[in-house]
C-alpha positions as CSV (number, residue, x, y, z in Angstrom):
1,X,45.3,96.0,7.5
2,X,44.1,94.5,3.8
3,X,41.1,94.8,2.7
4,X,40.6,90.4,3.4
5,X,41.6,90.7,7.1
6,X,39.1,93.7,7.0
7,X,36.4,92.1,5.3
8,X,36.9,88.8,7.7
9,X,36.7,91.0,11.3
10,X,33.9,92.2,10.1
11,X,32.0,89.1,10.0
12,X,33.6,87.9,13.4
13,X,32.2,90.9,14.7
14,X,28.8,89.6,12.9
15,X,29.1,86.8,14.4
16,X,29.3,88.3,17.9
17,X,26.5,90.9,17.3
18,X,24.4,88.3,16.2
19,X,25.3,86.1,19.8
20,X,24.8,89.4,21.7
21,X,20.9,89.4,20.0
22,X,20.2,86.3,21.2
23,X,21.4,86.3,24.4
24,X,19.4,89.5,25.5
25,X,16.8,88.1,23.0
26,X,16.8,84.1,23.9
27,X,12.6,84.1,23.2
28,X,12.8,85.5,19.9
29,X,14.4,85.4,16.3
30,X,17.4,87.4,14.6
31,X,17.2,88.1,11.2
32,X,20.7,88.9,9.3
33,X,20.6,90.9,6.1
34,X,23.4,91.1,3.6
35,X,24.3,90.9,0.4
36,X,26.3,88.3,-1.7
37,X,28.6,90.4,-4.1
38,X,32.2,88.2,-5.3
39,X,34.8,89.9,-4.9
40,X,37.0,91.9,-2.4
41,X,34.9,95.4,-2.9
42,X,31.8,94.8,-1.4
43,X,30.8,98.7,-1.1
44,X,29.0,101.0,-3.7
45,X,26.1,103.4,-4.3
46,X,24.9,100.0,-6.8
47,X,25.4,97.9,-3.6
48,X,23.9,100.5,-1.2
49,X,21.0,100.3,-3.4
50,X,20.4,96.5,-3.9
51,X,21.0,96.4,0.2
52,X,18.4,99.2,-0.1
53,X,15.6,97.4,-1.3
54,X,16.3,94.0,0.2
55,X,15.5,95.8,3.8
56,X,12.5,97.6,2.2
57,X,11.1,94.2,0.8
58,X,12.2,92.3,3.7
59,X,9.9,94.5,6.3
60,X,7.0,94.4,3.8
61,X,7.2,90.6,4.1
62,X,7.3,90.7,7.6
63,X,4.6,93.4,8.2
64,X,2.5,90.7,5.4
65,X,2.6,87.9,8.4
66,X,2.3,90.6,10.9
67,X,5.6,89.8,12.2
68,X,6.8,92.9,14.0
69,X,10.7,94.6,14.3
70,X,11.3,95.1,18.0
71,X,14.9,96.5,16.9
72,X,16.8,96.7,14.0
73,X,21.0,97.6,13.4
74,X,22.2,98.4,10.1
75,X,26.2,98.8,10.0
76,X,28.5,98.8,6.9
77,X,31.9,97.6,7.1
78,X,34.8,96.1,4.7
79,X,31.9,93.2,4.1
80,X,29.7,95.8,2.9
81,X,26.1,96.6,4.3
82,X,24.4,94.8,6.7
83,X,21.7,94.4,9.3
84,X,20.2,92.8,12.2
85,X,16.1,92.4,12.7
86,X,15.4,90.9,16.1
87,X,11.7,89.9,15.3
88,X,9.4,90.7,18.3
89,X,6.4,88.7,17.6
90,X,6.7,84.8,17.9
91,X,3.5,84.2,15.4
92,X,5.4,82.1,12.8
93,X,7.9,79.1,13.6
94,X,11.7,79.2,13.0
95,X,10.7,76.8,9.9
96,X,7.9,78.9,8.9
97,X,9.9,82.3,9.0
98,X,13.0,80.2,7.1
99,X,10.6,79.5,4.4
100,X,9.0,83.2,4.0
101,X,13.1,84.3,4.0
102,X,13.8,81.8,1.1
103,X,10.5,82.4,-0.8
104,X,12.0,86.1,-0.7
105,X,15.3,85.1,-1.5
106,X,14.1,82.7,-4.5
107,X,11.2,85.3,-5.8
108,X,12.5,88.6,-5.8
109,X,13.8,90.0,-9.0
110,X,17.3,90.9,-6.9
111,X,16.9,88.2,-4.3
112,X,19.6,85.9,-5.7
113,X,21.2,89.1,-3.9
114,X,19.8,89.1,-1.1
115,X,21.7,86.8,1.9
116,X,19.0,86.2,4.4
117,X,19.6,84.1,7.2
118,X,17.8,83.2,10.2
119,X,19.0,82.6,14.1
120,X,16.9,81.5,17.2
121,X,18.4,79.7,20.4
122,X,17.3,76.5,21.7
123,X,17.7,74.6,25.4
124,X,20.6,72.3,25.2
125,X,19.1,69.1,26.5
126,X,20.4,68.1,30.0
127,X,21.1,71.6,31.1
128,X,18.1,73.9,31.8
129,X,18.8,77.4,31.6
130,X,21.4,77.4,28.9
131,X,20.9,78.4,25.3
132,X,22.6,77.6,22.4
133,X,22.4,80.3,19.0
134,X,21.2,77.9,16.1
135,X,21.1,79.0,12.3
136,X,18.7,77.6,10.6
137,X,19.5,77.3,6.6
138,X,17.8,75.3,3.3
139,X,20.1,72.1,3.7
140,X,17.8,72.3,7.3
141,X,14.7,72.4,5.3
142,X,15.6,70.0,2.7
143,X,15.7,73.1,0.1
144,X,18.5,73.0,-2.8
145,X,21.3,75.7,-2.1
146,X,21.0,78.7,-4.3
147,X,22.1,78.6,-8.0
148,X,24.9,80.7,-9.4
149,X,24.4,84.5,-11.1
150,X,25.4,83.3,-14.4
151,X,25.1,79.1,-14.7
152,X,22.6,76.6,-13.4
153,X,25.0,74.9,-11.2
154,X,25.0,75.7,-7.4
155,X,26.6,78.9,-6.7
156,X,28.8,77.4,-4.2
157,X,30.6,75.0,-6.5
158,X,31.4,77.9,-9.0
159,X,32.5,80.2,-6.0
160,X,34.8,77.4,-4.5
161,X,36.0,76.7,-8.1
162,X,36.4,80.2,-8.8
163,X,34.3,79.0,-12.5
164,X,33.6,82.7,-13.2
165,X,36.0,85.4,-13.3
166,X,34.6,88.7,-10.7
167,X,34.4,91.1,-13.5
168,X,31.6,89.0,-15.1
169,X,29.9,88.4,-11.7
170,X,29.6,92.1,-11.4
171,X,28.3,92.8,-14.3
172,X,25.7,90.5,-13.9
173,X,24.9,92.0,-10.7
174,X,25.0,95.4,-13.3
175,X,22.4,94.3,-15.2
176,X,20.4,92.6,-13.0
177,X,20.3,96.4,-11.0
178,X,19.5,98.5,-14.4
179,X,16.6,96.4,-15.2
180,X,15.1,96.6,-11.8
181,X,12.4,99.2,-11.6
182,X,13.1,99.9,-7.7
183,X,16.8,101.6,-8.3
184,X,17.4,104.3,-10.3
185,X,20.7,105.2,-12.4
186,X,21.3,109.1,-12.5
187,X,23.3,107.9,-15.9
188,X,26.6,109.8,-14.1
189,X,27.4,106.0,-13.0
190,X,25.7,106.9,-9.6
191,X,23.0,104.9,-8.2
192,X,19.3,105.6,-6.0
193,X,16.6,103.6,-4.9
194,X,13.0,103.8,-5.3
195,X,11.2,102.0,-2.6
């Protein structure tokens, strides 16, 4: 199997981890963590590290709005690392929670990193009993999409248009990593956190 059909079953079986949450979970929301990194390779001690701190900063923002982790389930595949947070306290809204995920995303030094998304179920109408999963995302919310590592435009456009070779994505994911206080580089090319 290529790396591609690798890197696509492992977000089918995303998909279906994240369906499997909500079903034994139907009360409560599923937070997915992972990184956006161009390019087939989505594995590295650098990646490891950014995924690293995104968790780390992730539960303090949680823990902030005393939003508890009933269960957590980090796996790391072709598509690189990842991780499911089924939230066990229903103090904030799916809105709410959206917006503390985007603040994050928006804020954080490495959050243009970060992929945070955010899954609850709702009642479809007409038929009581059954669920639906729903993801709710900034178009949602009325919130611009994200802007690209290395333009202003939206990072979609220049992914869809291919605008910017990977090798310069990378390295602005490079730099962006060396100048953050909360990963260290052992200067033999391998990479640590420090959260």
């Amino acid at each position: 199997m290529d790396l591609l059909a690798d890197i696509l079953e492992a977000r089918e079986r995303r998909k279906i981890r994240i369906e499997s949450c909500l079903a034994t979970n139907p009360d409560s929301f599923t937070i997915s963590l992972k990184l956006n990194i161009p390019g087939p390779q989505k594995t590295s001690l650098l990646f490891r590290s950014i995924f690293k701190v995104a968790d780390s900063e992730l539960r303090n923002k949680l823990e902030e709005v005393h939003i508890g982790v009933a269960a957590c389930e980090e796996t790391t595949s072709a598509a690189g690392d990842e991780a499911l947070y089924i939230l066990s306290s229903q103090l904030l809204s799916a809105v709410e929670i959206k917006l503390l995920l985007i603040k994050l995303e928006d804020n954080d030094h490495l959050g243009r990193l970060f992929d945070l998304d955010l899954w609850h179920t709702v009642e479809v109408t007409g038929q009581p009993g059954k669920r639906i999963p729903i993801q709710v995302t900034r178009s949602d919310l009325g919130i611009a999409e994200r802007k690209c590592l290395i333009c202003d435009s939206e990072a979609i456009l220049c992914s869809r248009s291919r605008r910017h070779n990977p090798e310069e994505l990378l390295e602005a994911i490079r730099l962006m990593a060396e100048s953050e206080t909360r990963i260290r580089n052992t200067n033999e090319g391998e990479y640590d956190w420090d959260i």
